[in-house]
C-alpha positions in Angstrom: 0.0 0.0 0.0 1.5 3.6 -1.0 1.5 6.5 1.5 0.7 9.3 -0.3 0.0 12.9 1.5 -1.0 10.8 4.7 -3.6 8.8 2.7 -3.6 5.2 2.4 -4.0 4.4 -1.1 -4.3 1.1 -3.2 -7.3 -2.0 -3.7 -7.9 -2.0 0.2 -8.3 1.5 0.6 -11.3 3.8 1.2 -15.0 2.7 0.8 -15.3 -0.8 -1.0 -16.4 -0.6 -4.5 -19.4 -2.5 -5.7 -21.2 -5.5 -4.1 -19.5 -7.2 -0.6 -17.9 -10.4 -1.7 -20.6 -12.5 0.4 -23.2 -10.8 -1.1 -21.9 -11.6 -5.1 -21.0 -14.6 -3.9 -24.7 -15.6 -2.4 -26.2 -13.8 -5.7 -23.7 -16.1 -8.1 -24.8 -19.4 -6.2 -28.7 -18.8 -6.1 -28.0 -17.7 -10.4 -26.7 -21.2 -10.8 -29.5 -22.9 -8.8 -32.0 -21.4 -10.6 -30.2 -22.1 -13.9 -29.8 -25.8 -12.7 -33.5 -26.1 -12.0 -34.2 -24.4 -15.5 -31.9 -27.0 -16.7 -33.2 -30.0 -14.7 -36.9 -29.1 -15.4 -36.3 -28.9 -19.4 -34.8 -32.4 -19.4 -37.2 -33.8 -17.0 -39.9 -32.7 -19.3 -38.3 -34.1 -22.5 -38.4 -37.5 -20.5 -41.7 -37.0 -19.6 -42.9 -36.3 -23.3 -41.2 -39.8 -24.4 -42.4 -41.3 -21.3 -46.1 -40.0 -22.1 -45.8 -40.7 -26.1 -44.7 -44.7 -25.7 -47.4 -45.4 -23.1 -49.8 -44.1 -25.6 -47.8 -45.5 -28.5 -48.2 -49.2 -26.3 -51.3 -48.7 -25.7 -52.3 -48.1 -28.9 -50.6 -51.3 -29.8 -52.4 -53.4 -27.4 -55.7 -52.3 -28.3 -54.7 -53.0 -31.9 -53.7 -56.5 -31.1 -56.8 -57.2 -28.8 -58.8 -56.0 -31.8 -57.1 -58.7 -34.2 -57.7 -61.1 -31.8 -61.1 -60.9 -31.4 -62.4 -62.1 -34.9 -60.0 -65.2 -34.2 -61.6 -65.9 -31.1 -65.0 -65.2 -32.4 -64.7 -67.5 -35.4 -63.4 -70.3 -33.0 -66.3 -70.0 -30.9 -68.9 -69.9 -34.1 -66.5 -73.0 -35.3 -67.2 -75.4 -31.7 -70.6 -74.2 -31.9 -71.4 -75.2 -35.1 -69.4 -79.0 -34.8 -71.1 -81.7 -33.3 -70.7 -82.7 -30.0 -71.7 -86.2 -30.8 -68.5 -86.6 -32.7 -66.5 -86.0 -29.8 -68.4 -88.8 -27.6 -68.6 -91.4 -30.3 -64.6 -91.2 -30.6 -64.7 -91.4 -26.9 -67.1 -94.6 -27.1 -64.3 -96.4 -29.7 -61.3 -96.0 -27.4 
C-alpha cells in the first residue's frame, strides 16, 4: 500500500467498491441454482414427453392387437358351436 500525503491508497483503501464479496457470492450461487433447476426441469420434461408418447404408443398397440384377436376368437367359438358334439363322444365310445 502507497502513502501518499498521509492517505492510504491502493485495492484495500477507502469505501469498498461494488457489491461485498458474500453478497456476489450468495447472488452467483442462487443464479446457478436457478439455472440448474431451468436445466433439470427442461430435461425432466423431454423424459416426460417420451415417457407419455410410448405409453400411448403401447397402448395403442395393445388395443390393436386385442382387436385382431377378437375375430379369431370369435370364429373359433362360431366353429365349436357349429361342430357336433356327438362326434367328440362317439370317438370317446371307440377308445
Amino acid at each position: 500500500m502507497l502513502m501518499l500525503r498521509g492517505k492510504p491508497r491502493g485495492k484495500l483503501s477507502g469505501k469498498p467498491r461494488g457489491k461485498p464479496r458474500a453478497e456476489m457470492g450468495a447472488m452467483l450461487r442462487s443464479s446457478l441454482a436457478a439455472l440448474v433447476c431451468l436445466l433439470g426441469f427442461t430435461v425432466l420434461s423431454g423424459c416426460t414427453a417420451i415417457a407419455v408418447t410410448s405409453a400411448v404408443v403401447g397402448t395403442a398397440a395393445a388395443v390393436a392387437i386385442e382387436v385382431v384377436e377378437v375375430p379369431f376368437e370369435v370364429a373359433g367359438a362360431v366353429y365349436d358351436a357349429s361342430t357336433d358334439d356327438d362326434e367328440d363322444e362317439d370317438e370317446a365310445a371307440e377308445d
